[in-house]
N, C-alpha and C positions, 0 to 999 in steps of 0.2 A: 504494500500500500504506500501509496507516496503522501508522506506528512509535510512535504512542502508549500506554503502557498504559493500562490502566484505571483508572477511581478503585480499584474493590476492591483490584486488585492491588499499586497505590501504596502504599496503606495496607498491606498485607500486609508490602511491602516495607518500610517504616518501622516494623512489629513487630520485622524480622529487623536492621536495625539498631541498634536498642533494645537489645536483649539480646545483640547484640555488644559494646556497650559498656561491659555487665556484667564482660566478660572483660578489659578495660582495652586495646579495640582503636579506640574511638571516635575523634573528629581531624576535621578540614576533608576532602572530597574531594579526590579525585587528578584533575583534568578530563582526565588521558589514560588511568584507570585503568580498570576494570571498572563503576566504577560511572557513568563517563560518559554523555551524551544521545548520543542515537543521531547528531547531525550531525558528531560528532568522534568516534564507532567507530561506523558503519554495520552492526558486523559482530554489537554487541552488545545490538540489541533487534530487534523482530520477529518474525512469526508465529515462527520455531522457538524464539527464548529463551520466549518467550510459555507455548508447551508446556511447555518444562522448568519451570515453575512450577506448584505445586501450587493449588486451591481457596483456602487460607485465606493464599497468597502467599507461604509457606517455600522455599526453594529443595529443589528434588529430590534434590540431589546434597547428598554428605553433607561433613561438616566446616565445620558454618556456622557455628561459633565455633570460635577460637584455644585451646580447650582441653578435656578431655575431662570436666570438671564444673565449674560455677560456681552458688556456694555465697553465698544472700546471706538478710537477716534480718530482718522486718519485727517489728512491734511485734508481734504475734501468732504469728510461724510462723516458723520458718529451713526454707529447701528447698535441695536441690542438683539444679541441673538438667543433665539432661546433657547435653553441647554438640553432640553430633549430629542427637538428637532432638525437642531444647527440652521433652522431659519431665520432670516432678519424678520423680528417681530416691529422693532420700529426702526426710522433711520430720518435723517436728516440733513439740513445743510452744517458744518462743521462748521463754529462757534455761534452761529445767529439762531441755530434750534438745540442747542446742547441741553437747555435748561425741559424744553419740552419732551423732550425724547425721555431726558432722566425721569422727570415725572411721570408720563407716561409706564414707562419702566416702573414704579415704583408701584405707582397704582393695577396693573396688571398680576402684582405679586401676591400670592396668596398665603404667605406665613414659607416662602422660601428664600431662600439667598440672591440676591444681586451681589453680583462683582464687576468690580468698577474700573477696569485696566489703567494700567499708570498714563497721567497728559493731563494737559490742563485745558478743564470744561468749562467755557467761559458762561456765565450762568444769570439771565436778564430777569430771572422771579425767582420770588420763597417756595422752595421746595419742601413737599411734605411726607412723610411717613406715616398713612393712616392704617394699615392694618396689623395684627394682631401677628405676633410671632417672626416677626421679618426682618431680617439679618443683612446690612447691607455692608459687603467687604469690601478690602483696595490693598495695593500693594502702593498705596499715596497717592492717589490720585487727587490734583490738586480742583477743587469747585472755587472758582474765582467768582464773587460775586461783583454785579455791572447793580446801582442804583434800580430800583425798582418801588411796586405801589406798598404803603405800609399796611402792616395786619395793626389796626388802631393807630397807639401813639407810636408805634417803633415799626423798625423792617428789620424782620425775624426771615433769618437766610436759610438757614436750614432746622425744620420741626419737627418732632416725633409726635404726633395729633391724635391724642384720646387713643392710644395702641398698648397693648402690652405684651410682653417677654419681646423686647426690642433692641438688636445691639446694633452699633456702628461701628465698625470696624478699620481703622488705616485710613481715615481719609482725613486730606488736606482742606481745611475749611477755613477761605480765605476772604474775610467780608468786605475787604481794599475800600473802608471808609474812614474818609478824611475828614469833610466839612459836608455834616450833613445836619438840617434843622434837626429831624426828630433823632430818636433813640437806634440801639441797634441790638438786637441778640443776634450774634455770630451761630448760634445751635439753643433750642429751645426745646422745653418738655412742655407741651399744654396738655389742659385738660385732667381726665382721670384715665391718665398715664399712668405706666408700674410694669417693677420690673426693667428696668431700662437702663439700661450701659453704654458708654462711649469708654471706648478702648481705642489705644494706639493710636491716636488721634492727634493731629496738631491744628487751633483753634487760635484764630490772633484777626485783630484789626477792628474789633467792637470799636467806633466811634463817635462821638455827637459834637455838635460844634460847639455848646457850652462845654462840653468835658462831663456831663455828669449824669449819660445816660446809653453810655454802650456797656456793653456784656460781653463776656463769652461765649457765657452756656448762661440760659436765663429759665425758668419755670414757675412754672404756674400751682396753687395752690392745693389742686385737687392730685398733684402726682404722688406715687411715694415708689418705696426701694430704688434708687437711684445708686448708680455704680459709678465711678468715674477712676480711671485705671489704665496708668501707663500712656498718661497724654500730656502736650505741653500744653499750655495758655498762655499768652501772653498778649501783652498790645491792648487793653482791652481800659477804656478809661476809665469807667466805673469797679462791678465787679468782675470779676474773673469768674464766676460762678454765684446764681444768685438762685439758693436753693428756699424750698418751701416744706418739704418731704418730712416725714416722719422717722425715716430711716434712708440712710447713708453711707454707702463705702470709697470714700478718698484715699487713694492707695499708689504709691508710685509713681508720683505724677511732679511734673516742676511748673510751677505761676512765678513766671517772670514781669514786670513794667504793667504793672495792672495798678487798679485804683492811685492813680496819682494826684485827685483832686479830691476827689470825695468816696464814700466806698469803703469799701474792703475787696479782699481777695475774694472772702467769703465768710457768711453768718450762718450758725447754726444757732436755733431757736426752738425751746423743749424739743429736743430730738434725740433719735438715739443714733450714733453716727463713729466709725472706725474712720481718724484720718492719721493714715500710719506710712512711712516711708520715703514721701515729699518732700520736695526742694522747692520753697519758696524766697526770692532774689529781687531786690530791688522794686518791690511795691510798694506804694504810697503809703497805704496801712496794710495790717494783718488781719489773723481771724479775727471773728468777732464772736464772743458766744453772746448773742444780743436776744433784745426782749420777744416775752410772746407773742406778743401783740395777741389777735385772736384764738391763738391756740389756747390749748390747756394746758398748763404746767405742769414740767415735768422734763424725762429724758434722762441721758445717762451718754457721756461723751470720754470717749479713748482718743487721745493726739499722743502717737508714740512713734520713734525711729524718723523725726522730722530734721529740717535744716534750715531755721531763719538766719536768713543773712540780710542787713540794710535796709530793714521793711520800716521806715519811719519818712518822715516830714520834717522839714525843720521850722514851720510858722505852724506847725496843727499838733497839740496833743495827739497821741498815739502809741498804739502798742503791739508788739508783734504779735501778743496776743492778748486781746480785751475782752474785758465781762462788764457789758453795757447793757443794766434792767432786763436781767435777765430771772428766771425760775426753778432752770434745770435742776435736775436733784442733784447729781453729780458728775465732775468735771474729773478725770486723769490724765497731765501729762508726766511721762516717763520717757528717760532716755531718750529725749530730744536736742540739739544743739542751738543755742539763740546765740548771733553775733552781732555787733551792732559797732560803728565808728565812736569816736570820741566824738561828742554832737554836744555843741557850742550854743544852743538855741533858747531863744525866751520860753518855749513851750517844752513841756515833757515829752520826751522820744525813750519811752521804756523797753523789758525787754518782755515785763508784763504789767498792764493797765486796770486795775479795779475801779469801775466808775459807776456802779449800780447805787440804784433805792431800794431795788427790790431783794426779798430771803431768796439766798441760795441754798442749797444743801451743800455739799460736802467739794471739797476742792483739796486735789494732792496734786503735790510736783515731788519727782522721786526721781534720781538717778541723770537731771539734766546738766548742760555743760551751759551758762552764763559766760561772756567777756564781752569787753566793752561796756557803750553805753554812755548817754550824756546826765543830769543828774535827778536820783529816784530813779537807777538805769534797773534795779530789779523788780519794784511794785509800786504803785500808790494811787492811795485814798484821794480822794480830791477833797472829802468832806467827813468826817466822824458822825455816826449815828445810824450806821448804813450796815447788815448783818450777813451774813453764811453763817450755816449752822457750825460746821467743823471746817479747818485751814490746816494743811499739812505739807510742812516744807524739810523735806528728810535725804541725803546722800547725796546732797545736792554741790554742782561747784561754780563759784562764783571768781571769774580773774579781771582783774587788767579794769577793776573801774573807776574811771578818775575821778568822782564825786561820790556827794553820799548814796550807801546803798537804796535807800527810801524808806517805807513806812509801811508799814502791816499791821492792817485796827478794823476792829467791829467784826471781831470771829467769837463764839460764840466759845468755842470750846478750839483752843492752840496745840500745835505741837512741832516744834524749829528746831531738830534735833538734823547730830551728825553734817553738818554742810561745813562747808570751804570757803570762806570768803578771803579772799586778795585786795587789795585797792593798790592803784597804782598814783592815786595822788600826793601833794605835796603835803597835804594835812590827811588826818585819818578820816574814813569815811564811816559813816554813821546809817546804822538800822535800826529803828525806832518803832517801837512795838508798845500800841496804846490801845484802849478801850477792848480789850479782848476778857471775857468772863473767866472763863479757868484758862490755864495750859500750860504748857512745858516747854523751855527752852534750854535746852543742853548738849553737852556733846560734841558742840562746835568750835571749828578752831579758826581765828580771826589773825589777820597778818596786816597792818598797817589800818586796822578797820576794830569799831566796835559796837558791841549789840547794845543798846539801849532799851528798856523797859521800863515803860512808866511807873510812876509810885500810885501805889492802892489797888492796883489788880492782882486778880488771883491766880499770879503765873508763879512755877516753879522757875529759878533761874539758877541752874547747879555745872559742875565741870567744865565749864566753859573756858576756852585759853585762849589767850590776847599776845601778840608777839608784837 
């Protein structure tokens, strides 16, 4: 029996690989896999595979790409072919339909994958993701956005609209606004959205012509589980992410040139929320864990394995990371790095900001690394009278800050053990710990710097060494 195929069909076969690769399945063969020589799977060529091949050498059976459109863009044409059939499903003039095709594409989709081949798709409307389950990949493909009509007060470039178990995958989301009147979200969650992940993603160029109302990623109040994972942000004037969600996974990810006027990076608000492994760089402000406005109070917040470096202002109080009227029950961060310049400024540039009216519950810093800072570069009150229930500041290390440490007041129940504080100024720097009901300060070793503690509170103040 001859196990050899044909030339035609060879070739045929090396069409259907081609255009798998489209889909980002391409790779070295597997020699035990399906596409093996008949002497190492006997079982997988032969008059009967033979049959199961069609004329022009497609396989008969269907699913012959890894996804149900893949959408790519030649100097003349953009087409989406569909991955069953390898027909162009839509196609177009190349950049003046790019934006209609993708939509099209999108909405065709039934809870499968588009893949979005590398080039840049120059894109004349907001584009939206309305249905349920639909996974849109890229190996970067860059969506350049051209001005367009706004959804309300902003133009929101790319939406994930009222869908759920929704991920975006590798793509380049470029909103190239300058000088625009209204607002901008560069990528949006609306509606009652969930479930929903932007992965691998690079996200930049939210702009307003006041400065005080582009985004990166923007969302609406009805969304929740919201995933954000291994993506940059940046460029974005307002926030970098402006969530509403109940639940949060920030993971991986670096916010760079965000919020430089007004803003934040980002605020979480009674929520429960992992933001673990980030590298945030030269932002206006930091997080915010801010109020609830109409939620419920409540939540519970993990910020660990992070990296603030130069997230401050030098004419605007601010904090790499601020608790602005806020509810939550409880705040941890651990094993985080905050860096900050020596900052010369009338206003406080801390390295964390307490500026609340409202009871917090429970707040620990455990195992973070402090340096720099201009002065109050570790914490402060703006006002006395103001509560958390418990404040835990423990293994902590503080270098290199050339004013006083700051102030630590209105905890309910204290405890400022084991930390490192350094100053590198010309006089010692000072920690000043007032209005706090019970607690304990001990254990700490102080180097050109010393703890103060008000008279008449019921704090233990024991072992403590002063160099």
């Amino acid at each position: 029996m001859d196990r050899n195929l044909t030339r035609r069909k060879m070739l045929g076969a090396g069409a259907t690989v081609g255009l798998g690769s489209l889909a980002g399945c391409g790779g070295d063969g597997d020699s035990t896999g399906p596409g093996a020589n008949s002497e190492a799977n006997p079982n997988t060529t032969g008059p009967e595979t033979e049959r199961e091949q069609s004329e022009d050498g497609v396989p008969a059976q269907t699913g012959v790409l890894p996804a149900q459109f893949v959408v790519t863009k030649g100097s003349d044409e953009i087409r989406a072919y569909d991955g069953t059939t390898l027909e162009v499903a839509f196609r177009g003039e190349a950049g003046a339909e790019d934006g209609r095709v993708l939509q099209e594409t999108f909405d065709a989709t039934d809870g499968g994958r588009v893949f979005i081949r590398r080039g840049t798709y120059t894109v004349d409307r907001g584009l939206r993701i309305r249905n349920d389950g639909t996974e849109i990949r890229s190996d970067f493909a860059r969506l350049a956005f051209s001005d367009h009509e706004p959804s309300g007060s902003a133009q929101v470039d790319f939406a994930v609209n009222s869908a759920e178990h929704v991920e975006v995958n590798g793509l380049v989301l470029d909103a190239r606004k300058r000088e625009r009147t209204g607002g901008t979200r560069t990528a949006d969650i609306w509606g009652e959205s969930a479930f929903v992940a932007y992965r691998n993603c690079v996200i930049f160029g939210g702009k307003s012509v006041d400065g005080n109302a582009g985004y990166g990623i923007g969302e609406d109040n009805d969304a929740d589980y919201v995933t954000i994972d291994n993506c940059v942000i940046r460029d974005s004037d307002r926030h970098a992410y402006h969530p509403s969600a109940a639940h949060h996974r920030i993971v991986n990810s670096t916010f760079i040139n965000n919020a430089q006027r007004t803003g934040d990076i980002f605020d979480l608000a009674s929520t429960k929320a992992v933001v673990a492994n980030n590298h945030f760089e030269a932002n206006g402000h930091g997080i915010k864990i801010d109020d609830a406005g109409d939620a419920a109070s409540g939540g519970n917040i993990l910020i660990t394995g992070n990296v603030f470096t130069d997230n401050y202002l030098e004419d605007v109080a601010s904090g790499q990371i601020e608790f602005a009227d806020t509810r939550v029950d409880s705040v941890t961060l651990s094993d985080n790095t905050f860096l900050l310049p020596d900052i010369d400024a009338e206003e406080t540039s801390a390295h964390v900001l307490f500026d609340s009216n409202l009871d917090l519950g429970s707040v620990t810093f455990r195992n973070n690394y402090f340096a720099g800072g201009g002065r109050n570069a570790l914490t402060w009150f703006t006002e006395s009278g103001r509560r958390l229930d418990t404040l835990v500041f423990e293994h902590n290390t503080f270098e290199d800050i050339s004013g006083d440490v700051g102030l630590l007041a209105s905890a309910n129940r204290l405890l400022f053990r084991d930390n490192l504080i350094t100053c590198s100024g010309s006089r010692r720097g000072r920690l000043d710990i007032i209005e706090s009901n019970t607690g304990v300060v001990s254990g700490n070793v102080c180097y050109n710097a010393t703890i103060e503690v008000a008279d008449g509170l019921n704090v233990i103040a024991e072992r403590n060494h002063n160099f």
